[in-house]
N, C-alpha and C positions, 0 to 999 in steps of 0.2 A: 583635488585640493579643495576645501572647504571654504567659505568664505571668511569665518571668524580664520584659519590659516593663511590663507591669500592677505587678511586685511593687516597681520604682524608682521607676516612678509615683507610689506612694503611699506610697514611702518621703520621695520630693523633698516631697511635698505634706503629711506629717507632720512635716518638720525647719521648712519653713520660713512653711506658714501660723501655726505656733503661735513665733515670732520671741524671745520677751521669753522662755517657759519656755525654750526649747532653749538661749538665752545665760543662762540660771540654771544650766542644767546644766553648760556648758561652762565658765562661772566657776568653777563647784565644782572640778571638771577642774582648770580652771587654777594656782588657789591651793593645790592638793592637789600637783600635779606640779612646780611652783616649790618647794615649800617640801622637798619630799622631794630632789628635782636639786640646790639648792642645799647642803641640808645634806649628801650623799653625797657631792658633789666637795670641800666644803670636811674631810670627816672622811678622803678618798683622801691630800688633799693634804696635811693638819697632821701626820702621823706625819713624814712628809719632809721638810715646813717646819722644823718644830722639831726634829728629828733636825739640819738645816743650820746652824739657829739655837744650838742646846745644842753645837757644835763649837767655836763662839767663847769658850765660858766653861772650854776646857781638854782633857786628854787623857781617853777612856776607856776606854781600855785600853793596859797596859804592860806590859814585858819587862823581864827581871831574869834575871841567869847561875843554870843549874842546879845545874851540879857542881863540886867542890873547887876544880879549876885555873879555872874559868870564876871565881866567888868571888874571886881574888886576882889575876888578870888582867882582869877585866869582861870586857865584850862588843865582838871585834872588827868592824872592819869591814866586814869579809866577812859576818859572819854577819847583821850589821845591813843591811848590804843584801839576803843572801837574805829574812832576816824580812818587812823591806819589801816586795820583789816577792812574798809570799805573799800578805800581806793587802790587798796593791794590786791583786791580780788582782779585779777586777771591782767594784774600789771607789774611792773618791775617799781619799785618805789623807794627814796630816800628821803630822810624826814631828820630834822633839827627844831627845837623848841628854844625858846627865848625868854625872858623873865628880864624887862627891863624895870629899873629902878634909876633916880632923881639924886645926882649926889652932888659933894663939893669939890675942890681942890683950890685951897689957896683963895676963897672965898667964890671962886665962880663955878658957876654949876655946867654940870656935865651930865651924860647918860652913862650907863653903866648896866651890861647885861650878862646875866648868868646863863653859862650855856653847858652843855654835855660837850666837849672836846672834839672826842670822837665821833659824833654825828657831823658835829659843823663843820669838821674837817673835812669828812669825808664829801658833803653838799657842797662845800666853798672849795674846789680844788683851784679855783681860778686865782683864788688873793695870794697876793704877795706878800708873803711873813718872812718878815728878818728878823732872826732870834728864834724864839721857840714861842710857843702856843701854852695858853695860861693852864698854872696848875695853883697846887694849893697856895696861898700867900704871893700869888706870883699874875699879873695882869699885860694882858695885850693889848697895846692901845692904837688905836687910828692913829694914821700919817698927821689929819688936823688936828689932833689931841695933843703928838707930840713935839708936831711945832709952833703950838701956844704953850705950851708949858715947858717949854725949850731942853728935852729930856730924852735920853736914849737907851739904848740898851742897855739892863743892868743900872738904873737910875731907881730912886728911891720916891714915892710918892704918900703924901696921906691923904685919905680919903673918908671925908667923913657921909654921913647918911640924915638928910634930916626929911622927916614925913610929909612936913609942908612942903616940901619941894616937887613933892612927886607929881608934877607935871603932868608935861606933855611925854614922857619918857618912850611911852608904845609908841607915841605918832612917828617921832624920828626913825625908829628903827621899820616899822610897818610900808611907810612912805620907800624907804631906802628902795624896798625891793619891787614898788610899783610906781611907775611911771603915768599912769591911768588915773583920771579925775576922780573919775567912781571908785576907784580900788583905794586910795590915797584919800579921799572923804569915808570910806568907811572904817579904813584901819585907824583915821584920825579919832573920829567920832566915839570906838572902843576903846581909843586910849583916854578921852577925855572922859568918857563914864568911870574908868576906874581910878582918874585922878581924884575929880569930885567923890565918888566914893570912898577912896584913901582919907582923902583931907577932912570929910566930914567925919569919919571914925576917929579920927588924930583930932580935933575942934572936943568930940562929944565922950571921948575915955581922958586920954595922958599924952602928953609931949613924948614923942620916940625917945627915947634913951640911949646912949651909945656907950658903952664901958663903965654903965651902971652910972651914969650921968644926963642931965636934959641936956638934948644938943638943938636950938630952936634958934642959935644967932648967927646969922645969916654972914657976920663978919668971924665967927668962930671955927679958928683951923684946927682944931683937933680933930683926931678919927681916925683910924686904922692905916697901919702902915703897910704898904704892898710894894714888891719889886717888881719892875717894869721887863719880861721875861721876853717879850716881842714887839713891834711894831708891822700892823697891817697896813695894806698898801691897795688900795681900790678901784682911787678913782672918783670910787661913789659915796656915799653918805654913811656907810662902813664905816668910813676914815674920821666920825667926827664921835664915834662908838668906846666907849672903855669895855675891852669884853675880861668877864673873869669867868671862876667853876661855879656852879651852882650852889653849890654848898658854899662857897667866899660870900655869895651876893645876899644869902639865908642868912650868914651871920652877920654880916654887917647891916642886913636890913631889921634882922630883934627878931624874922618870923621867917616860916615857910608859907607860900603858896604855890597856884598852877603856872602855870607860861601866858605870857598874852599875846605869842603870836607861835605858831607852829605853821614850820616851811616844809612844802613837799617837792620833793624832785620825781614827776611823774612822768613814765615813759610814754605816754599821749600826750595828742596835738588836736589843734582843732575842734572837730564837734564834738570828738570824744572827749577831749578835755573839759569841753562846757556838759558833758553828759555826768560827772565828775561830779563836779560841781553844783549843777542841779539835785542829785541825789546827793549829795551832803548835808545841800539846805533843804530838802524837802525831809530828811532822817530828822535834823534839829527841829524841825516844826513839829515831829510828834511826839518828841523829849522836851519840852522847854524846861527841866531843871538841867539839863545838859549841853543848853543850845549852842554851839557856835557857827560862824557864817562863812562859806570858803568863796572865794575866790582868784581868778588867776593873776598872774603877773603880767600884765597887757606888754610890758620890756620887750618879755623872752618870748611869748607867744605871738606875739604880733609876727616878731622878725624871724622865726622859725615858719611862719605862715607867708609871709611876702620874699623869702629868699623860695620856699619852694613853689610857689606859686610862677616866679620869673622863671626857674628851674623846666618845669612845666610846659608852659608856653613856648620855650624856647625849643622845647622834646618838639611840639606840633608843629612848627615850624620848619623845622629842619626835615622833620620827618613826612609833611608835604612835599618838600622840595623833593625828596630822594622816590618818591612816590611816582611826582611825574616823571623825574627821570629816567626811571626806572619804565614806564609804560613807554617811553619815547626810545630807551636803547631796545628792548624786546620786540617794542613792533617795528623797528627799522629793519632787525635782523631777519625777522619773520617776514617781511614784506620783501626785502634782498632773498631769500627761498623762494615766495613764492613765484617771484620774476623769473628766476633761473628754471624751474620749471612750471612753467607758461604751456611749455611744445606739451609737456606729459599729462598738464591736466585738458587740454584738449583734445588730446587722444583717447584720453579714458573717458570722455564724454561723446564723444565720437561714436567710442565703443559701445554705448551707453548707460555708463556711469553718471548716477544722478547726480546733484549741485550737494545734496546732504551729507551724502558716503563722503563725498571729497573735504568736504566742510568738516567730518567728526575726524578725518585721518590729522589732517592738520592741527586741530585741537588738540589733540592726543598728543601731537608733536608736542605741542608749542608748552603743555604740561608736561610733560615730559623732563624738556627744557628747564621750566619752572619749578619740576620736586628736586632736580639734582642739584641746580644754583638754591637752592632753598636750604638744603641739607647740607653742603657744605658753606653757607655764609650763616646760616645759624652754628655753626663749629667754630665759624672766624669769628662770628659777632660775641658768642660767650666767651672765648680766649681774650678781646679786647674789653669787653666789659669789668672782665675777672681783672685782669692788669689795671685798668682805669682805675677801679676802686679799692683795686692795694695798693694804688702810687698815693690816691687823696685822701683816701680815710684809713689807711694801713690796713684792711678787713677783707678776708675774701668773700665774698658773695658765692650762692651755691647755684646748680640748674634750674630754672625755672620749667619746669615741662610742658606746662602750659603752657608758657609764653614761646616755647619751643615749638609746640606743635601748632598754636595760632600762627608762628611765622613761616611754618612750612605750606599751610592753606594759603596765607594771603601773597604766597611767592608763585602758588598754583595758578591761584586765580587772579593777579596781575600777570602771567605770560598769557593766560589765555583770553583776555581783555585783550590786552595788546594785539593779540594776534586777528579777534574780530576784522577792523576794516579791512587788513589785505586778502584776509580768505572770504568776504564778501565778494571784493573785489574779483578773486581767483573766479569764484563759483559763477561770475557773469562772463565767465570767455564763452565768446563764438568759436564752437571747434570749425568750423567752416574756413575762417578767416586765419586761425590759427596753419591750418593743414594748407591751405595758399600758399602762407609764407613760407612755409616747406618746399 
């Protein structure tokens, strides 16, 4: 019999005359390689989940005109679709544009923004509308809108437009959707260029007109009559918004122009997101008749950043803990083997079998051990994964293979860690003292 014969010999005949230790071992394996596969797929998978899931609650990240003439024109269409195909390259993207406008009701002024429907719908799926969503002649107003004008569904409002009012109308709606000093000063700061621009073109041509009349008195209720079709429900600074169609806010403004604030719901987080961004504003630096300035919504990205980041932490954590454990059950079990054969490894030293031979059998073992609990607790840990993240995010998650086979290596080479001290230990018996005790 040959030696590499002899050496599987008594490898077969040490895995499985001793039956009950070697499945203590490969349990340890098991529970150690589940618990590590499950929580790595599920921490792969949650920045993604919930990056898809935080898309539903809104935009984060927006555009707003850079320079003078951008300011008093908004953002055309051209430039809004290049924008788009930037940040669409190699991402999932939903995008709503915005066109706020300075009006009245009842002499006090309000904002009032034209929007495409369909888009903002599709971006806001978070607000709460009672009633329906603005169409032609027909307006949705904020929760605070419609309990200063004390008005419900299906209520009757006039609403007139006058140019000297045109405020601050972008800051309020700009602001709404950034929480962030810096974000909330620059979408202020592009709403105030386009007001002064508005108001000095209104000063240096004609008083806006509204139904073919000047409408410049500030106590004057006349102006367009619209039904109140829905009421939104926020929360946020939404709720102080009159939104209509785009074409309602065209006519009752005398003119068309671009959007002054365009929202993107972009399926990045993080650096990528500020990578975004960065090449947006560096594309406008080499257009400046096109320029406008993106940045993100500190709200959504912050909190999409510090829930996963807790997420995270919590994965290393846990997965320390199960790490030692894991070295602590495999080398008890290995250490319980090598006690019980004590008499055999003194014999075959006796014989004389070196400390190495003895030392590579046990290794072998102890991997051994450590690929079979590896391969079945990575089967356990992706069946609990897959359940975890259809119970929380309704989504199945798919096999990671990689992460597959990195946990079958690090279930290899935690048994055979483990098994270190005792077969140090083994390979210093005295066959001498051993064969006495016989």
């Amino acid at each position: 019999m040959t030696n590499r014969k002899m050496f599987f010999t008594m490898l077969w005949g040490a895995v499985f005359r001793r039956r009950s230790r070697a499945m203590m071992a490969v349990i340890a394996s098991l529970v150690g390689a589940a618990t590590l596969f499950c929580l790595a797929s599920v921490c792969v998978a949650v920045p993604q989940q919930m990056n898809e899931e935080m898309r539903a609650y809104g935009a984060n990240l927006i555009v707003t005109p850079a320079s003078a003439t951008g300011k008093s024109q908004g953002i055309d269409t051209a430039t809004v679709r290049n924008v788009t195909a930037l940040i669409g390259a190699g991402h999932s993207v939903k995008s709503a544009a915005y066109r706020y406008e300075s009006v009245r009701i009842n002499s006090a002024p309000y904002t009032i923004a034209g929007v495409d429907v369909k888009t903002v719908r599709a971006l806001n799926r978070h607000w709460n509308v009672t009633g329906d969503w603005p169409g032609s002649d027909n307006v949705m107003v904020g929760r605070d809108v419609a309990d200063a004008l004390g008005v419900k569904v299906g209520s009757r409002v006039t609403i007139g437009y006058r140019a000297a009012d045109a405020s601050a109308s972008a800051s309020s709606s700009a602001s709404a959707k950034s929480d962030s000093d810096e974000s909330t000063e620059t979408a202020e700061s592009s709403a105030q260029g386009t007001q002064s621009t508005q108001t000095t073109q209104g000063e240096q041509t004609t008083q806006a007109t509204e139904n073919g009349r000047v409408s410049s008195d500030i106590m004057d209720n006349n102006g367009t009559e619209f039904r109140i079709a829905g009421i939104v429900d926020t929360g946020g600074n939404e709720d102080s918004i009159i939104y209509a169609t785009t074409a309602d806010v065209a006519k009752l403004a005398g003119s068309k122009r671009g959007a002054d604030v365009v929202e993107y719901s972009v399926n990045a987080m993080g650096d990528e997101l500020n990578d975004i961004v960065n090449n947006i504003n560096r594309s406008a630096d080499k257009n400046p008749n096109s320029a406008v300035k993106a940045q993100t919504v500190i709200r959504i990205t912050s909190s999409d950043t510090r829930i996963i980041a807790m997420l995270q932490t919590l994965f290393w954590i846990v997965s320390l803990v199960v790490l030692v454990l894991t070295l602590v059950g495999v080398g008890t079990t290995i250490s319980s083997i090598v006690s019980q054969r004590r008499n055999e490894i003194g014999l075959r030293k006796a014989l004389g079998a070196d400390s190495r031979a003895i030392g590579v059998e046990f290794y072998v073992e102890s991997g051994i051990y450590g690929l079979i609990g590896g391969l079945l607790g990575t089967a356990i840990g992706y069946v609990l994964a897959r359940v975890l993240c259809s119970t929380v995010f309704g989504r199945a998650i798919g096999f990671d293979w990689l992460l597959g086979a990195g946990s079958l290596l690090l279930s290899v080479a935690i048994a055979v860690i483990a098994s270190i001290p005792p077969v140090r230990r083994a390979t210093r018996i005295d066959p001498a003292i051993v064969l006495r005790e016989e």
